[in-house]
C-alpha positions, -999 to 999 in steps of 0.1 A, spaced: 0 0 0 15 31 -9 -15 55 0 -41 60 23 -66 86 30 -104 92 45 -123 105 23 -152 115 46 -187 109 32 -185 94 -6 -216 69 -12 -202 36 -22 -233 25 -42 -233 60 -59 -194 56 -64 -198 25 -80 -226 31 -103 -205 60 -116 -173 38 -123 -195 12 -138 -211 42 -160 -212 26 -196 -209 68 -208 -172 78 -186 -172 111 -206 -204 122 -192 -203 157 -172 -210 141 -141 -194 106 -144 -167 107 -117 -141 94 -148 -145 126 -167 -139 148 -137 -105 123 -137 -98 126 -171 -105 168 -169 -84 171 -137 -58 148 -146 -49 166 -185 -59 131 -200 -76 137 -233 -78 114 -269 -100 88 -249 -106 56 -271 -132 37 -246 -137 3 -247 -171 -14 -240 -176 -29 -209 -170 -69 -208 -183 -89 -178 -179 -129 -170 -148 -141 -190 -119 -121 -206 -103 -140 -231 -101 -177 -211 -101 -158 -177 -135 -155 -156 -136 -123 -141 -154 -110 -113 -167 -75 -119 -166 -56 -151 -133 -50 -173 -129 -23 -203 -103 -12 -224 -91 27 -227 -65 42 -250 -56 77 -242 -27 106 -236 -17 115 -208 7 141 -197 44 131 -181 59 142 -155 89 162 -168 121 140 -164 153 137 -190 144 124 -220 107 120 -215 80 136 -238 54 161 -227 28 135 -228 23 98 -239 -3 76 -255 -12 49 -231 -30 18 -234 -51 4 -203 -75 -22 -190 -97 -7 -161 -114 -36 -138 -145 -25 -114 -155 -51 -90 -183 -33 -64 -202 -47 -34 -227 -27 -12 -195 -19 13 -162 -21 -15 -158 -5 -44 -119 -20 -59 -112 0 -93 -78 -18 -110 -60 -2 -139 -34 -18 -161 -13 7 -177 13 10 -200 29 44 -219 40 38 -253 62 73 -258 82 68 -227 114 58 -227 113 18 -217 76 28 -212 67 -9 -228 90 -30 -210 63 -25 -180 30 -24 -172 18 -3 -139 -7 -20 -120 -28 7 -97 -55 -12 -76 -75 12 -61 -102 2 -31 -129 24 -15 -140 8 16 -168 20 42 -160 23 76 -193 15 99 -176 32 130 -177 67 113 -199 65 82 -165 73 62 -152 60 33 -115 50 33 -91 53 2 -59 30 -1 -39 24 -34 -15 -6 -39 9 -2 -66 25 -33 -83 51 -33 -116 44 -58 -139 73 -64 -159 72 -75 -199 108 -74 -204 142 -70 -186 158 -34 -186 192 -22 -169 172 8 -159 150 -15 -133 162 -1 -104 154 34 -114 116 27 -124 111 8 -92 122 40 -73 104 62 -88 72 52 -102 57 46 -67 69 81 -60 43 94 -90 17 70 -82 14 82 -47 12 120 -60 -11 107 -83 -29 90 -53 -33 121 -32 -48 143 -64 -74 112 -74 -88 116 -36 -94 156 -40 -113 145 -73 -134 119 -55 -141 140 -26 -147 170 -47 -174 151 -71 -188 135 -37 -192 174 -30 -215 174 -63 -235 143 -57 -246 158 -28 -257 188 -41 -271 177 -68 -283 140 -62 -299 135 -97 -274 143 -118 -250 115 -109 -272 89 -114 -264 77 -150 -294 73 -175 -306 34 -177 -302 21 -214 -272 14 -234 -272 43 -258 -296 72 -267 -295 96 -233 -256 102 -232 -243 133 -227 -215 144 -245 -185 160 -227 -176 196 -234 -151 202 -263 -121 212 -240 -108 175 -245 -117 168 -277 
């Protein structure tokens, strides 16, 4: 575990529906304040899959996402690099776990690994709160002399990334509560999505 936080009062059943939103880019979806907070634009989203990936049963749901996101500067590093991901939502009525599976084509060594965030929101009955905590794990796809440097720092930028993914959550938790209706996404598979403002397109 390389983070954890209380996040005060975030519903988990509301949380969950959000992540398990079919429409990610919708204004209230708790993904697209992500993407907007986080600079992440050129989304490519998957449909959801549940049951079986590939010869795997999976609990939960699993999608796909293609995007760029923006680097943290560092020598020899671009301003920002596509990524490919799979995003896995498993949610109960006290748990909500969101795992991504990440890997940045433009970095340098960027596909020799694949970053593994698993994310779990869990309710605390004592105080009504819900709790944050991110384990981080490095999946490796090939051997690189610069291991020992990636192992240093990525959980570094992961835990940064931690601590601004918690003000996002707490801040659309703020606008749930204010505005209830909004955050519940439309039934149906299709017509009723909104479309997200042209600032990422």
């Amino acid at each position: 575990v390389i983070f954890e936080q209380d996040l005060g009062v975030v519903p988990i059943d509301t949380l969950a529906q959000s992540l398990e939103a079919e429409d990610w880019e919708s204004e209230n979806n708790v993904m697209a304040m992500y993407f907007k907070d986080f600079g992440i634009y050129g989304l490519e989203v998957g449909p959801w899959i549940s049951g079986s990936v590939g010869a795997s049963k999976v609990k939960g749901k699993v999608r796909s996402l293609d995007m760029r996101v923006p680097v943290p500067p560092a020598p020899m590093c671009p301003k920002e690099s596509r990524c490919t991901s799979t995003w896995h939502v498993v949610s109960s009525e006290k748990k909500v776990v969101l795992e991504s599976v990440i890997m940045s084509l433009d970095v340098p060594y960027g596909t020799s690994f694949n970053v593994v965030k698993c994310d779990i929101f869990q309710l605390n009955e004592e105080t009504g709160h819900t709790m944050f905590e991110r384990s981080l794990t490095l999946e490796w796809v090939k051997s690189i002399w610069v291991k020992s440097l990636v192992e240093a720092n990525v959980p570094k930028e992961l835990t940064k990334d931690a601590e601004q993914w918690a003000k996002v959550v707490k801040a659309w938790a703020q606008k749930v509560a204010e505005n209830p209706v909004a955050a519940t996404p439309s039934s149906g598979s299709g017509g009723g999505k909104k479309k997200r403002p042209s600032e990422l397109s």
